[in-house]
KELO-765270 format. One line per field, with one value per atom (N, C-alpha, C, CB): residue in one letter; atom name; x, y, z. Coordinates in Angstrom, 1 decimal. Each point is the difference from the previous one (the first is absolute). Glycine has a CB too. Layout:
<nodes>
type	[A	...]
atom	[CA	...]
east	[X	...]
north	[Y	...]
up	[Z	...]
</nodes>
This chain:
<nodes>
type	[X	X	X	X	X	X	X	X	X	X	X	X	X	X	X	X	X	X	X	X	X	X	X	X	X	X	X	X	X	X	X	X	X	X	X	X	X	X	X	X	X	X	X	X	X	X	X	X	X	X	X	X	X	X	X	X	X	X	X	X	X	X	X	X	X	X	X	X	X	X	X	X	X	X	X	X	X	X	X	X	X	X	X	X	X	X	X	X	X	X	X	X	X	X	X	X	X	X	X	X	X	X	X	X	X	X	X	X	X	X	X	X	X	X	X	X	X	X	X	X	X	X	X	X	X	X	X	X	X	X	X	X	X	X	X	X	X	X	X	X	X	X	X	X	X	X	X	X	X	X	X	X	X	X	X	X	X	X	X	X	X	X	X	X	X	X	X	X	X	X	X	X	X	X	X	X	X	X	X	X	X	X	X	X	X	X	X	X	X	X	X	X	X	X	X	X	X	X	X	X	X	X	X	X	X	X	X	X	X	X	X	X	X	X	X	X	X	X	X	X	X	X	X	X	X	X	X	X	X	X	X	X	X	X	X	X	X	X	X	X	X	X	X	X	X	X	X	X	X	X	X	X	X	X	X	X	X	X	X	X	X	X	X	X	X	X	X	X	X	X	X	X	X	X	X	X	X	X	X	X	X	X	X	X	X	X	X	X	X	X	X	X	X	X	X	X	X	X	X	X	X	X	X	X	X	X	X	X	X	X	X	X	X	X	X	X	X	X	X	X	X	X	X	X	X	X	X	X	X	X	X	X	X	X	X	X	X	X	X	X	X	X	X	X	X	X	X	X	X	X	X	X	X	X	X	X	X	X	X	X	X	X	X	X	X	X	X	X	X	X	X	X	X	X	X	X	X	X	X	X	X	X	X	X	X	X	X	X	X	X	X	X	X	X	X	X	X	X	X	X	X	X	X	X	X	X	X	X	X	X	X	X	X	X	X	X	X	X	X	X	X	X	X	X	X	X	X	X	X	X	X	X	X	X	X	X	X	X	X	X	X	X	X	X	X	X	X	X	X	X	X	X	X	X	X	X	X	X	X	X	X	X	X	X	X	X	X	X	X	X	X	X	X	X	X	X	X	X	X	X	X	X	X	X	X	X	X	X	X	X	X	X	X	X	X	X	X	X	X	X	X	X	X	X	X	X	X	X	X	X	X	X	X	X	X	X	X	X	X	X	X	X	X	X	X	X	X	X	X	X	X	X	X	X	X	X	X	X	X	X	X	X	X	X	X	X	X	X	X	X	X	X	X	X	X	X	X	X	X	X	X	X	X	X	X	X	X	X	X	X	X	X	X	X	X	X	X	X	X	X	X	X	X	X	X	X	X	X	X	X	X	X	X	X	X	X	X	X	X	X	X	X	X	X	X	X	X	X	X	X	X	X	X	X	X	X	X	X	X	X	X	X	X	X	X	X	X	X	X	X	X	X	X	X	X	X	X	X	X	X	X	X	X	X	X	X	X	X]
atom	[N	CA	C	CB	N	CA	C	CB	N	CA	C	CB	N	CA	C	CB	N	CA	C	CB	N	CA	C	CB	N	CA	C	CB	N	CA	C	CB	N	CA	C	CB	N	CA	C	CB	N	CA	C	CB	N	CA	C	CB	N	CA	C	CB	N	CA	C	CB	N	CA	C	CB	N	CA	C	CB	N	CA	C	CB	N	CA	C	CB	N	CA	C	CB	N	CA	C	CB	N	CA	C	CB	N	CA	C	CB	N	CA	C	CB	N	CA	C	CB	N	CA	C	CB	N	CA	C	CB	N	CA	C	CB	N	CA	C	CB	N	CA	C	CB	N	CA	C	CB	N	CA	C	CB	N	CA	C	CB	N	CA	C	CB	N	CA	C	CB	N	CA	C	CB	N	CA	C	CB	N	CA	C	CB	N	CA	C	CB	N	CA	C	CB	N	CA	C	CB	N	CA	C	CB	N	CA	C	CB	N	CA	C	CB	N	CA	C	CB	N	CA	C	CB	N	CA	C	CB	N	CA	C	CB	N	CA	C	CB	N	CA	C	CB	N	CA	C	CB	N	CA	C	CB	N	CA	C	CB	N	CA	C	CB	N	CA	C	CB	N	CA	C	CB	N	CA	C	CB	N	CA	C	CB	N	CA	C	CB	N	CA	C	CB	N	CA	C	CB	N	CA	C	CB	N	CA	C	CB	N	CA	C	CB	N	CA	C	CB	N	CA	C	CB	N	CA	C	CB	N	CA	C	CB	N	CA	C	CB	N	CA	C	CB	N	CA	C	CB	N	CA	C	CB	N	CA	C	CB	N	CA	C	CB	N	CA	C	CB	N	CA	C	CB	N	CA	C	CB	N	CA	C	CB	N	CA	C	CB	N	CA	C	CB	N	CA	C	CB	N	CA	C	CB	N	CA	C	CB	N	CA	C	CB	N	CA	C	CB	N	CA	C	CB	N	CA	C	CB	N	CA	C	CB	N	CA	C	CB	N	CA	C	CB	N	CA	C	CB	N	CA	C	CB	N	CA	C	CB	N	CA	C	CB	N	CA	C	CB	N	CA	C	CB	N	CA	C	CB	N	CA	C	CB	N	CA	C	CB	N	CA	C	CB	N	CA	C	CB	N	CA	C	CB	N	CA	C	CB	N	CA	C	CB	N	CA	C	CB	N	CA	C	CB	N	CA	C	CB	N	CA	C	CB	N	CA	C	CB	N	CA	C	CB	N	CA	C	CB	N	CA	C	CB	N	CA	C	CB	N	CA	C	CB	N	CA	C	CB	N	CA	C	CB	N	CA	C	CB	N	CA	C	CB	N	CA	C	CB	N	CA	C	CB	N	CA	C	CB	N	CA	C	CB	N	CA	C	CB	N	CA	C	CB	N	CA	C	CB	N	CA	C	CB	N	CA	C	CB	N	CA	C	CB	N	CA	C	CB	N	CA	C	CB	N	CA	C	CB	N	CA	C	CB	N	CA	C	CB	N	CA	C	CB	N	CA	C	CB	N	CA	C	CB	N	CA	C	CB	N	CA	C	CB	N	CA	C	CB	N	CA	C	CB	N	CA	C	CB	N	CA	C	CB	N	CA	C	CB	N	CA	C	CB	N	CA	C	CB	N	CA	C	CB	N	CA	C	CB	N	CA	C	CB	N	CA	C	CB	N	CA	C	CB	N	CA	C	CB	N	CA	C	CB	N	CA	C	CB	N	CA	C	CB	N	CA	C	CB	N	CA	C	CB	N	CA	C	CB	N	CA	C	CB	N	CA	C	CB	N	CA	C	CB	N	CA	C	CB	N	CA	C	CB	N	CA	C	CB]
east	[35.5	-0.1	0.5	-2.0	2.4	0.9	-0.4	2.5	-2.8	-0.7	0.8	-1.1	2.2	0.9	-0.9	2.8	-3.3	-0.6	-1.8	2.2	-2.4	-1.2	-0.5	0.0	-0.8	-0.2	-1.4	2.2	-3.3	-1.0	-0.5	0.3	-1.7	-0.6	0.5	-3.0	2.3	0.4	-0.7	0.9	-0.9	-1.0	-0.5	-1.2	1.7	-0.6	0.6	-1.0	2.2	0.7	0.1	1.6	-1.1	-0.1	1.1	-2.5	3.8	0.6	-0.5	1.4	-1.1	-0.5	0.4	-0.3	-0.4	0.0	0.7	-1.7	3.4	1.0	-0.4	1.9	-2.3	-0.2	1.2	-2.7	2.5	1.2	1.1	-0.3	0.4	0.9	0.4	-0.7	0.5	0.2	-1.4	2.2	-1.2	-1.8	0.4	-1.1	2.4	-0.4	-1.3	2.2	-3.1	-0.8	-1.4	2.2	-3.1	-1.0	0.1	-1.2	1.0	0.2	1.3	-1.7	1.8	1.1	-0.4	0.9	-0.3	-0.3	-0.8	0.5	-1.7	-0.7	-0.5	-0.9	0.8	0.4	-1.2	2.3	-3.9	-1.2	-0.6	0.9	-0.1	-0.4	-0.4	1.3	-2.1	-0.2	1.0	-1.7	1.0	0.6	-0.3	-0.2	1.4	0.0	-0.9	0.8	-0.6	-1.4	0.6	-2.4	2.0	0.3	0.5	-1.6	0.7	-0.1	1.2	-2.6	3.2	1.2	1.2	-0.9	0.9	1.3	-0.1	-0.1	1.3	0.2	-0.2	2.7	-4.1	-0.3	-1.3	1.3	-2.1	-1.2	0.4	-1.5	1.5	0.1	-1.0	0.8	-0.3	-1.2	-1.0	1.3	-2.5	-1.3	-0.7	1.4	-0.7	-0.1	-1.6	3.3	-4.4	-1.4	-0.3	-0.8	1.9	-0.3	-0.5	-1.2	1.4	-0.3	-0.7	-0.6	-0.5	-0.7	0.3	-1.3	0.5	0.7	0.3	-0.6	2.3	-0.1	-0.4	1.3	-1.7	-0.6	0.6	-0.5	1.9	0.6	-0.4	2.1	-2.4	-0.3	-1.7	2.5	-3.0	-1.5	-0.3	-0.9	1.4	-0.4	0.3	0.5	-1.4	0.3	1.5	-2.2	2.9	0.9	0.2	0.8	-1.7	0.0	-1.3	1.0	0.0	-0.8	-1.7	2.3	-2.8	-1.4	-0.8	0.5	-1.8	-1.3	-0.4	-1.2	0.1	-1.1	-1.2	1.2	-1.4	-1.7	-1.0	0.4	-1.4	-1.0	-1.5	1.3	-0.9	-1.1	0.5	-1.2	2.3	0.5	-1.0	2.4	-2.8	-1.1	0.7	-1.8	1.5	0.9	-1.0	1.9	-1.0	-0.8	0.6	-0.6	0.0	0.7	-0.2	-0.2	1.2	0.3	-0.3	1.7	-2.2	-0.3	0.5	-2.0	2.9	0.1	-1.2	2.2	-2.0	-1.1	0.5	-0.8	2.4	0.4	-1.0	3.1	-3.0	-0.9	-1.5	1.6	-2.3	-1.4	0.1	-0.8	1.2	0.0	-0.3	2.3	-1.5	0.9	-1.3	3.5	-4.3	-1.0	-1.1	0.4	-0.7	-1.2	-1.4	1.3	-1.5	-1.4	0.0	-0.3	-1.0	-0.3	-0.6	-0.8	0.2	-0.5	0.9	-2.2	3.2	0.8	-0.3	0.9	-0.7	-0.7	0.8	-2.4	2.3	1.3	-0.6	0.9	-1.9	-0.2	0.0	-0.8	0.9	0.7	1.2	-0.8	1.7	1.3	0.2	0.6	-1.6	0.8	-0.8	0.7	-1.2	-0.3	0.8	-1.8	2.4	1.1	1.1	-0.9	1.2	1.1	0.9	-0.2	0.0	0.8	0.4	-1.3	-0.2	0.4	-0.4	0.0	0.4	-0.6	-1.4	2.1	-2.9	-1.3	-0.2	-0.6	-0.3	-0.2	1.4	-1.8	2.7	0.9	-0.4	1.0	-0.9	0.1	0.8	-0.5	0.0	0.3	0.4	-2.0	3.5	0.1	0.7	0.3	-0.7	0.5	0.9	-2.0	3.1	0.9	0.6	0.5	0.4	0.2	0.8	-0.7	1.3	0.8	-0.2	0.1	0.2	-0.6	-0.9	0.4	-1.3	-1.2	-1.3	1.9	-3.2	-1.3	-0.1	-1.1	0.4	0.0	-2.0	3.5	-4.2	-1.2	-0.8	1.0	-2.5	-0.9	-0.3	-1.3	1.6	-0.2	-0.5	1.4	-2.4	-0.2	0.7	-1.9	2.6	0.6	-0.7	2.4	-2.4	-0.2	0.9	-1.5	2.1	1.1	0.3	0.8	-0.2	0.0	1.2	-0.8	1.2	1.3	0.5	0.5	-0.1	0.8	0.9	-1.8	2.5	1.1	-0.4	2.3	-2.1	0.2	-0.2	1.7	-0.2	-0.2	-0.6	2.2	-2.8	-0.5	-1.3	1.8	-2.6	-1.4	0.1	-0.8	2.1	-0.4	-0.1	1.0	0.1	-0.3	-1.2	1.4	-2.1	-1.3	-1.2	0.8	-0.9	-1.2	1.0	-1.8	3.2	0.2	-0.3	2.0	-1.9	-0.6	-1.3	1.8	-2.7	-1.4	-0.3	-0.5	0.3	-0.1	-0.3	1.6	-2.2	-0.4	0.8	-2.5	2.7	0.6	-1.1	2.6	-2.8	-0.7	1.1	-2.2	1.8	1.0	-0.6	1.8	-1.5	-1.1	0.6	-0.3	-1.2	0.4	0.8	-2.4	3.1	1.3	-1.2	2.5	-2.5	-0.8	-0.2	1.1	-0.1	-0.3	-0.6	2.2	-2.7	-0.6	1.3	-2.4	1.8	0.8	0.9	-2.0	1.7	1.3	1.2	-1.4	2.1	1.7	-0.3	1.0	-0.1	-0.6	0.2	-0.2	-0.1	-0.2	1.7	-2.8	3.0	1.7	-0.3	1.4	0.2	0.8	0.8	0.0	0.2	1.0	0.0	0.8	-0.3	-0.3	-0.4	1.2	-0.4	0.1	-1.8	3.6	-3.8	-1.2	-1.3	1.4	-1.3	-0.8	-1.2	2.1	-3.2	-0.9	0.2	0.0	-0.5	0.2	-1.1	2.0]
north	[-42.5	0.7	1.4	-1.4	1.4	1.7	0.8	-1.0	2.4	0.4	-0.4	2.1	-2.2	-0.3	-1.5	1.3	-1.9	-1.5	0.3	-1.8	3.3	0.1	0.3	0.7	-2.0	0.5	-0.2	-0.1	0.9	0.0	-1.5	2.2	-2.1	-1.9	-0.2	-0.2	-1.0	-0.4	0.1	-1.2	2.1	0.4	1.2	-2.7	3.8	0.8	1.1	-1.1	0.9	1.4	-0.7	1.5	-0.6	-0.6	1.2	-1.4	1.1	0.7	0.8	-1.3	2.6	0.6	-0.3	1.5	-1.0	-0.2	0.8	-0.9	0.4	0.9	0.5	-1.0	1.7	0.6	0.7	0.4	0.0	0.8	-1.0	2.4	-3.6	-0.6	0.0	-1.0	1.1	-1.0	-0.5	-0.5	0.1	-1.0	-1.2	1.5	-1.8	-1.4	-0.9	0.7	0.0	-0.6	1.0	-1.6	1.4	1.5	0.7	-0.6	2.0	0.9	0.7	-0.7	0.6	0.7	1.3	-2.3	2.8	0.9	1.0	-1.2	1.7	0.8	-0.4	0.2	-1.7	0.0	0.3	0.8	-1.2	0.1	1.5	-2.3	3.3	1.4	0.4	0.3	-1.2	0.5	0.3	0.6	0.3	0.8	1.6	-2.0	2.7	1.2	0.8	-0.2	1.3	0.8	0.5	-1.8	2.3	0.4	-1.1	1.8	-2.8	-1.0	-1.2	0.8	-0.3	-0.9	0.5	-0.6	1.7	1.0	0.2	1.3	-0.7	-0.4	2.3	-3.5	3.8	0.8	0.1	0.2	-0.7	0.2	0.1	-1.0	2.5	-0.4	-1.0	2.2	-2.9	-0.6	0.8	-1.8	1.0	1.1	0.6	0.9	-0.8	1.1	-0.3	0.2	0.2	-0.3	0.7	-0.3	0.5	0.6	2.0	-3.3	3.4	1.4	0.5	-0.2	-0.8	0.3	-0.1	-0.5	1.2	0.2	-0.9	1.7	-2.2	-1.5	-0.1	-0.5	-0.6	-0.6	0.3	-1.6	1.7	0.5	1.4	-1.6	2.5	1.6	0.0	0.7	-1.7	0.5	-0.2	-0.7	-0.7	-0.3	1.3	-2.6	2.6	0.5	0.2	-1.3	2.3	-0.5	-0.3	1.2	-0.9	-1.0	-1.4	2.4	-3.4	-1.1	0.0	-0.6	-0.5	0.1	0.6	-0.3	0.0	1.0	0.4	-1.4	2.2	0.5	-0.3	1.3	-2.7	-0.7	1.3	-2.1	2.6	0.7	-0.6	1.2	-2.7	-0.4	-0.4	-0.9	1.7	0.0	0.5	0.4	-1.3	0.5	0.2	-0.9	2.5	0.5	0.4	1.2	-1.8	-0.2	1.1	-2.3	3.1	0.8	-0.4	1.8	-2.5	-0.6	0.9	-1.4	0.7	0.5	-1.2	1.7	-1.7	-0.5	0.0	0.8	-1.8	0.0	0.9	-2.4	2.6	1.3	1.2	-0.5	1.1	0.8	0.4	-1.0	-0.3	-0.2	0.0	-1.4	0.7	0.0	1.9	-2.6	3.0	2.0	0.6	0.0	-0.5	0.7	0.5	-1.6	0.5	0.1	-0.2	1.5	-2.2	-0.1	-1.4	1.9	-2.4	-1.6	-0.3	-0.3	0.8	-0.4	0.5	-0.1	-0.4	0.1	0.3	-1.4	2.0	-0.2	1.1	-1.0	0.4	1.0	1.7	-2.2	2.7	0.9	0.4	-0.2	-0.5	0.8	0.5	-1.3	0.3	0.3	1.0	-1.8	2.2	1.1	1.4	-1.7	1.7	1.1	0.5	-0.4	-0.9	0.4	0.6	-1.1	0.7	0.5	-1.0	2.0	-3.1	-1.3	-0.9	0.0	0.2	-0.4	0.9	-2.2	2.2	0.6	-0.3	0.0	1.2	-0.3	-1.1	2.6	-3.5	-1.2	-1.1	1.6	-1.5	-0.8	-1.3	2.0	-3.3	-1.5	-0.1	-1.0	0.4	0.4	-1.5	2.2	-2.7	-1.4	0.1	-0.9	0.5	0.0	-1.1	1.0	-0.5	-0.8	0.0	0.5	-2.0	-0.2	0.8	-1.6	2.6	0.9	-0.4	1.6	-1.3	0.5	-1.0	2.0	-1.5	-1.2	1.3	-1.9	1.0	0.7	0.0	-0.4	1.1	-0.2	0.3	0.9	-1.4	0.6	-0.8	2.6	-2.7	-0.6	1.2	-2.1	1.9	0.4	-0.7	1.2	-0.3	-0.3	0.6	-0.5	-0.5	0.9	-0.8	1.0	-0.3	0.3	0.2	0.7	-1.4	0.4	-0.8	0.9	-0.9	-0.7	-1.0	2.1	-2.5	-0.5	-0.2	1.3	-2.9	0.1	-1.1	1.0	-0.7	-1.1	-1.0	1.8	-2.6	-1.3	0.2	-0.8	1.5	0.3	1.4	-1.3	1.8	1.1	-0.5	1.7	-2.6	-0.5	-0.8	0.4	-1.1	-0.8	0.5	-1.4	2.8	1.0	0.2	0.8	0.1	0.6	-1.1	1.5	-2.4	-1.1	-0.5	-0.7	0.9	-0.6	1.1	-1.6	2.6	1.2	0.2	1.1	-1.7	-0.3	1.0	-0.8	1.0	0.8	-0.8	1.6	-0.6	-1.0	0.7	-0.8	-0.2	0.6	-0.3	-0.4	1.5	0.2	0.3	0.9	-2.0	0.6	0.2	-1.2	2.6	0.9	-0.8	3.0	-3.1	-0.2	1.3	-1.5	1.1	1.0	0.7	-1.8	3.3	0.8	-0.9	2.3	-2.8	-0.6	-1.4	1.1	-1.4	-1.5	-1.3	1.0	-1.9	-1.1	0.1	-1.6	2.4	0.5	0.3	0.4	-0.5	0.6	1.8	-2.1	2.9	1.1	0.9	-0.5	1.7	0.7	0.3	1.0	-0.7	0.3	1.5	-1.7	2.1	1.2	0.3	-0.7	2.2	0.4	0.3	-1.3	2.6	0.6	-0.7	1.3	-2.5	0.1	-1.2	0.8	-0.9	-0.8	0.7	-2.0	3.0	1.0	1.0	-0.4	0.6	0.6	-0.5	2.1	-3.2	-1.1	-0.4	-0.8]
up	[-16.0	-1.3	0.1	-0.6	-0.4	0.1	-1.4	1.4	-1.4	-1.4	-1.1	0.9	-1.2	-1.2	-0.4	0.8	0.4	-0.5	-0.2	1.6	-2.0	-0.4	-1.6	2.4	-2.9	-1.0	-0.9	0.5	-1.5	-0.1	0.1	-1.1	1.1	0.0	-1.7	1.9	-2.2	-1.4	-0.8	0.6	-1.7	-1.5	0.9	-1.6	2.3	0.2	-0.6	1.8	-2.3	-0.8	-1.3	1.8	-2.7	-1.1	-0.5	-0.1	-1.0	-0.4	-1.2	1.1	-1.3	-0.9	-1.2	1.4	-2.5	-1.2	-0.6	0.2	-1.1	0.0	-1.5	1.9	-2.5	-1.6	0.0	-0.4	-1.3	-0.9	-0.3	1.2	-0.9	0.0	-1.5	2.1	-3.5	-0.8	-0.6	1.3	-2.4	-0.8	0.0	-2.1	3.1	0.4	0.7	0.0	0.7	0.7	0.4	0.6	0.0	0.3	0.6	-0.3	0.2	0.2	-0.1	0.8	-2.6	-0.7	-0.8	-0.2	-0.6	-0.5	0.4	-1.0	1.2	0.0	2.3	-3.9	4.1	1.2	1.0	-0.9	-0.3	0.8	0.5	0.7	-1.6	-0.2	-1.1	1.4	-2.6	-1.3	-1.0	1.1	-1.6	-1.0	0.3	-1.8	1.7	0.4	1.0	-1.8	1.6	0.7	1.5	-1.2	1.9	1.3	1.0	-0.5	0.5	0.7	-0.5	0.3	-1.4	-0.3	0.6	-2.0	2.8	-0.1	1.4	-2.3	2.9	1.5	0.8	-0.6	-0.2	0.1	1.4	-2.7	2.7	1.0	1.0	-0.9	2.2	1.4	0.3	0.6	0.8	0.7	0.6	0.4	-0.6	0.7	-1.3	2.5	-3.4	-1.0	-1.0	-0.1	0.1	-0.4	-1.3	2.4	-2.9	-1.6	0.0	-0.9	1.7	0.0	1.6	-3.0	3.1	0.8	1.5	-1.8	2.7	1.0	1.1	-0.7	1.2	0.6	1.0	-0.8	1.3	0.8	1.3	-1.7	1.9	1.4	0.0	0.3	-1.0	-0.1	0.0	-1.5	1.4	-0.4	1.5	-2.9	3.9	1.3	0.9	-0.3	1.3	1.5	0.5	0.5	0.1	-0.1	1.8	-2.7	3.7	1.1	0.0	1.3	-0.5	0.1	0.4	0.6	-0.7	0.4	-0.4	1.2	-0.5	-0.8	1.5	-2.5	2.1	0.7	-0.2	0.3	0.7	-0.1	-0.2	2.0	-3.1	0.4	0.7	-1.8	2.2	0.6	1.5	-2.3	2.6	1.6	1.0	-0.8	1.9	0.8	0.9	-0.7	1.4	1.2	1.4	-2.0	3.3	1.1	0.5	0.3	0.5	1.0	1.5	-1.6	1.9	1.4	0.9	-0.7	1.9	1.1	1.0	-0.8	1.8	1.3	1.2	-0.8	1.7	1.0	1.2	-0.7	0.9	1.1	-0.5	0.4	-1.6	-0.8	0.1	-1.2	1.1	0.3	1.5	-2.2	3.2	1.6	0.2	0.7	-1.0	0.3	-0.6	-0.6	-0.4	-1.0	1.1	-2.5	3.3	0.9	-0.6	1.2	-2.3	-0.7	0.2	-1.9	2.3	0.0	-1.4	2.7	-3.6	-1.3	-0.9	0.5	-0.9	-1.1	-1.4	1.5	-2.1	-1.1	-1.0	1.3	-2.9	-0.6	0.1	-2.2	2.2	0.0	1.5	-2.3	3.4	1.2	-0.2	1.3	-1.7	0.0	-0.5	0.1	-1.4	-0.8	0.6	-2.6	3.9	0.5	0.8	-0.3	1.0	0.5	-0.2	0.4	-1.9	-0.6	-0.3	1.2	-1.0	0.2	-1.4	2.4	-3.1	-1.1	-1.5	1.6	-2.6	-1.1	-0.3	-0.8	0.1	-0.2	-1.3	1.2	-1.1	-0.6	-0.1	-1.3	1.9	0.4	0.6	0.0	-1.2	1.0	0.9	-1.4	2.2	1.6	0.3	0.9	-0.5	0.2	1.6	-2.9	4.0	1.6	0.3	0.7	-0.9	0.4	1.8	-2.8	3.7	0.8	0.7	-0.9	1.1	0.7	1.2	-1.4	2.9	0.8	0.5	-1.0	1.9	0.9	-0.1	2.6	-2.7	0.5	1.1	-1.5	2.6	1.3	0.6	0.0	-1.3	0.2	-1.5	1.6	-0.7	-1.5	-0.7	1.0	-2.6	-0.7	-1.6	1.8	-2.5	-1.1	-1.2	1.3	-2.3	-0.9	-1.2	1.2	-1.8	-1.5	-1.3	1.2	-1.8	-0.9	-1.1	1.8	-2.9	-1.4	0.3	-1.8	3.2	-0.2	1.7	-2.8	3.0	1.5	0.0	1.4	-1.1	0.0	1.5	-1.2	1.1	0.7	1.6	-2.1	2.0	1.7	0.3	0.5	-0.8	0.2	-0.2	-0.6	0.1	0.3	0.6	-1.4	1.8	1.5	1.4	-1.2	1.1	1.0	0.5	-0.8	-0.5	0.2	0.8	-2.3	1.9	0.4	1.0	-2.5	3.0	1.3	1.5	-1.6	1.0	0.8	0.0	-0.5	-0.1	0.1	-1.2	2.7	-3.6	-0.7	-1.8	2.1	-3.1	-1.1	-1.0	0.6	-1.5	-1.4	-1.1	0.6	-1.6	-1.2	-1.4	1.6	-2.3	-1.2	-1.1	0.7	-1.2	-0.9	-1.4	1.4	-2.0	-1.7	-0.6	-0.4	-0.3	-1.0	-0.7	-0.8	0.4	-1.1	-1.3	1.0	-1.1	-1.9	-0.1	-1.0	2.2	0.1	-0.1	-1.2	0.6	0.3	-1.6	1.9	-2.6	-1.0	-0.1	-0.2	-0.3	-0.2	0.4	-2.6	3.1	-0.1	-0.8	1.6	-1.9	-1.0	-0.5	0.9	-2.2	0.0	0.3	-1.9	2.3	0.7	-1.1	2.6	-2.8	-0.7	-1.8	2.1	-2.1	-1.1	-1.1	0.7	-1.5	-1.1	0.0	-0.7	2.0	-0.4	0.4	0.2	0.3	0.1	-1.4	2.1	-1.7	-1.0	-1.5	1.6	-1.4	-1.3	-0.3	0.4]
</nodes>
């Protein structure tokens, strides 16, 4: 098969419907555009919404949104926690350390090896980084989120003090 021998399945196109022809047959005369008026006349840009402002000008003009119910972890590694020297982990250690922001969910990710039992405490651990922990003899606790078992609160001006 060669593309010249390609061609649509069958009843899936259909030829258009040729108007203006004549009042031999339909779509003669006037050609399924009425009688007068704007809409008879080969005047409307496309897009064009009668005044108001179009639709390509009213959108965003970059892609995407911004989730305001995006929930953000601030990652920590286990090379990180090993170097910290605290056995009880916990988000408000870290942030005495300096390590993480104050009230920051705290999610520990696998970097690196533990080399010591430790207890951590955190909203969040990936896979290998809690298998680490409890393979080094050590426990993991995973803190309930501030907003409970709810969506969390929205972020961002326009939904703010409402």
């Amino acid at each position: 098969m060669k593309v010249h021998d390609l061609k649509p399945a069958a009843g899936s196109t259909k030829h258009r419907k040729r108007v203006g022809r004549g009042i031999g047959g339909k779509g003669g005369k006037t050609a399924g555009r009425g009688t007068k008026g704007q809409g008879a006349r080969d005047t409307i840009p496309t897009g064009f919404e009668g005044g108001q402002l179009p639709l390509h000008m009213r959108i965003p003009k970059l892609k995407g949104f911004k989730n305001p119910f995006r929930v953000e972890y601030q990652g920590l590694n286990l090379d990180v926690l090993d170097a910290s020297g605290l056995t009880d982990i916990t988000p408000e250690s870290l942030h005495e350390l300096g390590l993480t922001h104050k009230g920051a969910l705290v999610k520990v990710l696998g970097r690196g090896e533990i080399t010591r039992a430790v207890q951590v405490q955190a909203h969040g651990f990936s896979k290998s980084a809690e298998a680490a922990v409890v393979a080094a003899g050590g426990t993991v606790t995973v803190l309930p989120l501030p907003w409970g078992d709810r969506r969390p609160p929205a972020k961002g001006n326009h939904l703010t003090n409402r």
